[in-house]
N, C-alpha and C positions, 0 to 999 in steps of 0.2 A: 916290622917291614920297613925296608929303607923308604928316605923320602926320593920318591920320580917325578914331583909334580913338574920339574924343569928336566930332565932327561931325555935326550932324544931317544925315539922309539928304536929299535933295533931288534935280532932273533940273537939269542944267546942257547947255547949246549950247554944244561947244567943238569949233568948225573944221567945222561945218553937219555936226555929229554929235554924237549926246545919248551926255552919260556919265551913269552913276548913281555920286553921290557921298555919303561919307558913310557912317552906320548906318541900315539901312534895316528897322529894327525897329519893336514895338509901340508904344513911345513916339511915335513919328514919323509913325504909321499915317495918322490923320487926315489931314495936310499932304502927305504922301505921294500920297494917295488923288485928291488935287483934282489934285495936278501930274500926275496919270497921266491923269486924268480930259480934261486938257486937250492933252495929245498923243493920246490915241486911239490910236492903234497906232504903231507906229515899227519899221522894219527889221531896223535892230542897234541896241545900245548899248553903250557901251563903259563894262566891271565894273574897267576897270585900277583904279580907286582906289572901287571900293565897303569900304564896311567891314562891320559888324556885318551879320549877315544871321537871318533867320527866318523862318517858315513865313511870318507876315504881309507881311513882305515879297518873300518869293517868291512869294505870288500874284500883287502886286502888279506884277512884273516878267513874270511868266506871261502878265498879262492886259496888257499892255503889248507885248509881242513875239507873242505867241499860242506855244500850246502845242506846235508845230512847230519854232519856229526854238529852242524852248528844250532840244526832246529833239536836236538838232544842236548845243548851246552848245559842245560838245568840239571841235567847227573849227574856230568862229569864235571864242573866249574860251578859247585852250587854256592860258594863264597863271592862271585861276579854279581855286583850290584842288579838287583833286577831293570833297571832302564835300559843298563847297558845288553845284558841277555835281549830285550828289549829290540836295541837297534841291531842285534846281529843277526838275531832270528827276522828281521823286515829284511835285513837285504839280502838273507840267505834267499828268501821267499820271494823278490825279486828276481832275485837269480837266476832263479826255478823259472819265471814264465817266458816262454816265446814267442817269438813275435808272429801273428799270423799268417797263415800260407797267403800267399799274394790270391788274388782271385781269380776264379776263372775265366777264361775270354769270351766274352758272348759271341752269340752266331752274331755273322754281319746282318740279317734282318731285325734281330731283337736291338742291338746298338743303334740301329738308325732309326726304330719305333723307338729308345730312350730318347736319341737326341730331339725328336720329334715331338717329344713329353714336354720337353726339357725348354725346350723353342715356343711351347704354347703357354705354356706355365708362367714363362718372362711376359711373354705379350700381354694374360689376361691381369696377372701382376702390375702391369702399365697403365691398363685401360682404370681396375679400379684405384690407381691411384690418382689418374687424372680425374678420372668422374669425380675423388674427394677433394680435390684439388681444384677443382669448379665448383663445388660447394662451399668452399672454406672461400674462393673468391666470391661466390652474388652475396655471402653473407655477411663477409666486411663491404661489401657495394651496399649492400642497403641500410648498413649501421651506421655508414658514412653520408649516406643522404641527409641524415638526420641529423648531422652535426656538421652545419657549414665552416667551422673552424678547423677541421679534419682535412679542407680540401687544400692540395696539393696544388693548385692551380700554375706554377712556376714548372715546378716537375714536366705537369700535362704539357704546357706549352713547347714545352725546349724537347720531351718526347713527340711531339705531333713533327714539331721540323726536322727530328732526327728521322722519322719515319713516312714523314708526307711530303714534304718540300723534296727536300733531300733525292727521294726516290723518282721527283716528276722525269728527271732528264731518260734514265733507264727505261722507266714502264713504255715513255711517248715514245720514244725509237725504237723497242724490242715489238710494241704494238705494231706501228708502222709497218715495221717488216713483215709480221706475222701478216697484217692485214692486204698487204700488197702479195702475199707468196697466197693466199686463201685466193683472192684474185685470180689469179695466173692460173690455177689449178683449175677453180671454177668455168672462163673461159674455155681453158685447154677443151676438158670435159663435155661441155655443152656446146661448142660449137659442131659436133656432132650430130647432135640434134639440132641444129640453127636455132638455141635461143640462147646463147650470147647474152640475153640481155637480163635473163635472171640470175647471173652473177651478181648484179647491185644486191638481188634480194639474197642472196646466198652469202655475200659481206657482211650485209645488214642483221640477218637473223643469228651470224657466227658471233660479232661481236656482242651484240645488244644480249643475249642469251647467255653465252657461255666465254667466248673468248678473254673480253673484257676482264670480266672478275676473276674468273680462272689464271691468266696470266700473272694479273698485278697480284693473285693470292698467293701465287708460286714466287715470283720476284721478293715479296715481302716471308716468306718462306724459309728461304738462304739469304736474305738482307737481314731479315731486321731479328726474327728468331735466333739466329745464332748469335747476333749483338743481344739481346735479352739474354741469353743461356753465358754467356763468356762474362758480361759484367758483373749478374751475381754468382756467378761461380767462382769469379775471384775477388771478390766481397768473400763470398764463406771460404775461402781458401786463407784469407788473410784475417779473420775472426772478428771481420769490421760487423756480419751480422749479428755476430755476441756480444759487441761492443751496443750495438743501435738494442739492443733486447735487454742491457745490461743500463742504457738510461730511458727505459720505461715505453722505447717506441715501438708501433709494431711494425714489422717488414713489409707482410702483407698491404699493409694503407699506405706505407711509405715506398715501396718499391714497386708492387706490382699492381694497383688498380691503376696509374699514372700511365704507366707501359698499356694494360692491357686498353682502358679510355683514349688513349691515343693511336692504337691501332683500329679502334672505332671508330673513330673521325678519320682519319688517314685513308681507311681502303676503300670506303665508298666513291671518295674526293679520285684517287686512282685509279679506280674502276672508271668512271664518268671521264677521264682523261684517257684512260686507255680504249673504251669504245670511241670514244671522237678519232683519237690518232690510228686505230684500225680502220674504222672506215675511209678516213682521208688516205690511208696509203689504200686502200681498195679502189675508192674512187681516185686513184692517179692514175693506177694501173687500166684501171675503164676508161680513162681519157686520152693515154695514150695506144694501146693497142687496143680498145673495139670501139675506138670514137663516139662514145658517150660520156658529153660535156659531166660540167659538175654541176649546173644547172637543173639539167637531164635526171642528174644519180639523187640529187636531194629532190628535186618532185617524185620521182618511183619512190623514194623511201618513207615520204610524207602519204602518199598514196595508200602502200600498202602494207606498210609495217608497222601495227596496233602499237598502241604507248605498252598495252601490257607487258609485250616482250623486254622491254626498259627496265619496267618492275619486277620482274621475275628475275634482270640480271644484280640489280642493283641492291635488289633486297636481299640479294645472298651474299653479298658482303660484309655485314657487323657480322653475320653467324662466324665467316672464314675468317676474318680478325679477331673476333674473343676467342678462338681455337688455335688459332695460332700465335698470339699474344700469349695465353694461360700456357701454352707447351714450351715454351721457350723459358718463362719464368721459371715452371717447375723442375725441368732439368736443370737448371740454375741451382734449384735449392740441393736438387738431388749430387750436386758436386763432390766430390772430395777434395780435400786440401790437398791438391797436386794438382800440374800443371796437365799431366796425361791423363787424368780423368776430365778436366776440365773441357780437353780436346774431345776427349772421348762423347762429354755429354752434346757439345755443342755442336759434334757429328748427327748423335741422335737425337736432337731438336731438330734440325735441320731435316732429315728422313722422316718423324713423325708427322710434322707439320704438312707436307706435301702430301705423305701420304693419306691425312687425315681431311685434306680440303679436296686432293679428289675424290675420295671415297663420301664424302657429304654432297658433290659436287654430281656424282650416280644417280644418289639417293635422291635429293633433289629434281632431278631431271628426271627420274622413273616417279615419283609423285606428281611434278607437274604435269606430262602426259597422259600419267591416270584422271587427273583432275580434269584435262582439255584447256590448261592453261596457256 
């Protein structure tokens, strides 16, 4: 048998019968391709002197013989190293399979019960990862109690002013407004019935209850959660958190009890600022259209509006800051290294968050009235 080890592959007519000679490999594919191209199918061939062999070229001999005579090549080619029989008989076998019928179209009622599936599955997917992701946070909260050389104190500080100082100018003038348009309506309303004058208490009980914490939780909502969710998402987009894991620190102590302790100190502080500056723009409103001094609005509020109502607003703010601090982080982690997922998560802090402080902010308020608080 000549030597082919170096031979380009080719079809040769020897004795009104085609042999394949040669290396019938990727270099060759092209020139290969045309000469298959031009027999169309053929019988047998004879492999006594093929050389180098490859998947490219076992197509090529596939679709030259068809994928029949090639899963029989053991009869008629029984001198063909078995590996090679081998790889002809895989791709003949390849050959053979098709690709599946596309699927069929669901009714429009079943598609929108999948997408339905499909939409609850992500949300309950959400919930228990933040539930673990509240637990992976009290449990480095409380390892770190216990080891005052853990604490980040620097961090905490320069987060509290990014999140409480920062935010006073927003809350005191968004409150304002709210609390003077609650006014207006109030008034509007009640001078109907000639009492006018329980607009103070209708300012009064809006803030100190629900106004107050609610606003400054939604401000800190789209402020400060999407700066938590953007920072380490490109920290992990940049590989600085495998870097921080890589000299022995943990993220967790290091990134997110800082954030999350400083949205605990923060929202209350803003809370107690934003009741103040709701009422002051309510009682502007009462002093220039229904002529009740400020004098007047702070004895009616001292009167008759219990301290509890203070505590009921004020105490629901650590819950709306550790909830909205932990979401902000976690969508952080949940980043990808791209800049569109980064937007993407800092979209969905942003919506969680709000949508997680009014939904505590029901629940709360349908507990307190059960209670008579």
């Amino acid at each position: 048998m000549p030597d082919t080890a170096s031979r380009p592959g080719m079809l040769e007519q020897q004795a009104h019968r085609l042999s394949a000679v040669g290396d019938w490999t990727l270099p060759h594919y092209a020139r290969l391709r045309d000469a298959v191209a031009r027999v169309h199918e053929a019988d047998s061939v004879d492999l006594a002197q093929l050389g180098e062999l490859d998947t490219s070229g076992a197509s090529l001999l596939v679709d030259l013989l068809g994928p029949d005579a090639v899963s029989d090549i053991a009869e008629w080619a029984p001198g063909l190293p078995p590996e090679r029989q081998a790889l002809l008989k895989a791709v003949a076998d390849a050959t053979r399979l098709r690709p599946l019928p596309p699927p069929a179209p669901r009714p429009a009622p079943l598609a929108a019960l999948a997408s339905l599936g499909q939409v609850v599955e992500q949300l309950a997917r959400q919930q228990l990862q933040l539930i673990a992701f509240v637990g992976l946070t009290l449990s480095t909260l409380l390892t770190t109690l216990f080891t005052p050389w853990h604490w980040r104190l620097t961090s905490l500080v320069a987060h509290v002013q990014q999140t409480g100082l920062n935010a006073i100018p927003i809350v005191a003038l968004l409150t304002f407004l709210v609390g003077a348009v609650v006014a207006f309506l109030g008034a509007t309303v009640l001078r109907d019935f000639g009492a006018t004058i329980y607009t103070v208490n209708l300012v009064a009980y809006a803030f100190l209850r629900e106004f107050g914490v609610l606003l400054a939780a939604i401000l800190l909502a789209g402020r400060t959660a999407s700066a938590f969710t953007a920072q380490i998402g490109s920290m992990k987009a940049n590989e600085e958190l495998d870097a921080l894991r890589a000299q022995g620190l943990d993220p967790m102590e290091l990134l997110v009890l800082p954030r999350v302790l400083a949205m605990t100190v923060s929202l209350p502080i803003l809370t107690l600022i934003g009741m103040l500056c709701g009422m002051f723009g309510g009682a502007l409103v009462c002093a220039l259209a229904l002529d009740i001094s400020f004098a007047q609005f702070i004895a009616i509020v001292q009167r008759d509006i219990p301290l509890g109502h203070f505590l009921v607003g004020i105490g629901k703010a650590p819950l709306f800051a550790f909830v909205i601090a932990v979401i902000g982080c976690l969508e952080g982690f949940k980043a990808e290294a791209s800049a569109q997922s980064v937007g993407e998560h800092t979209t969905s802090s942003v919506v969680q968050s709000i949508f997680m402080v009014i939904l505590l902010d029901a629940l709360a308020a349908l507990f307190f009235m059960e209670m008579g608080w």
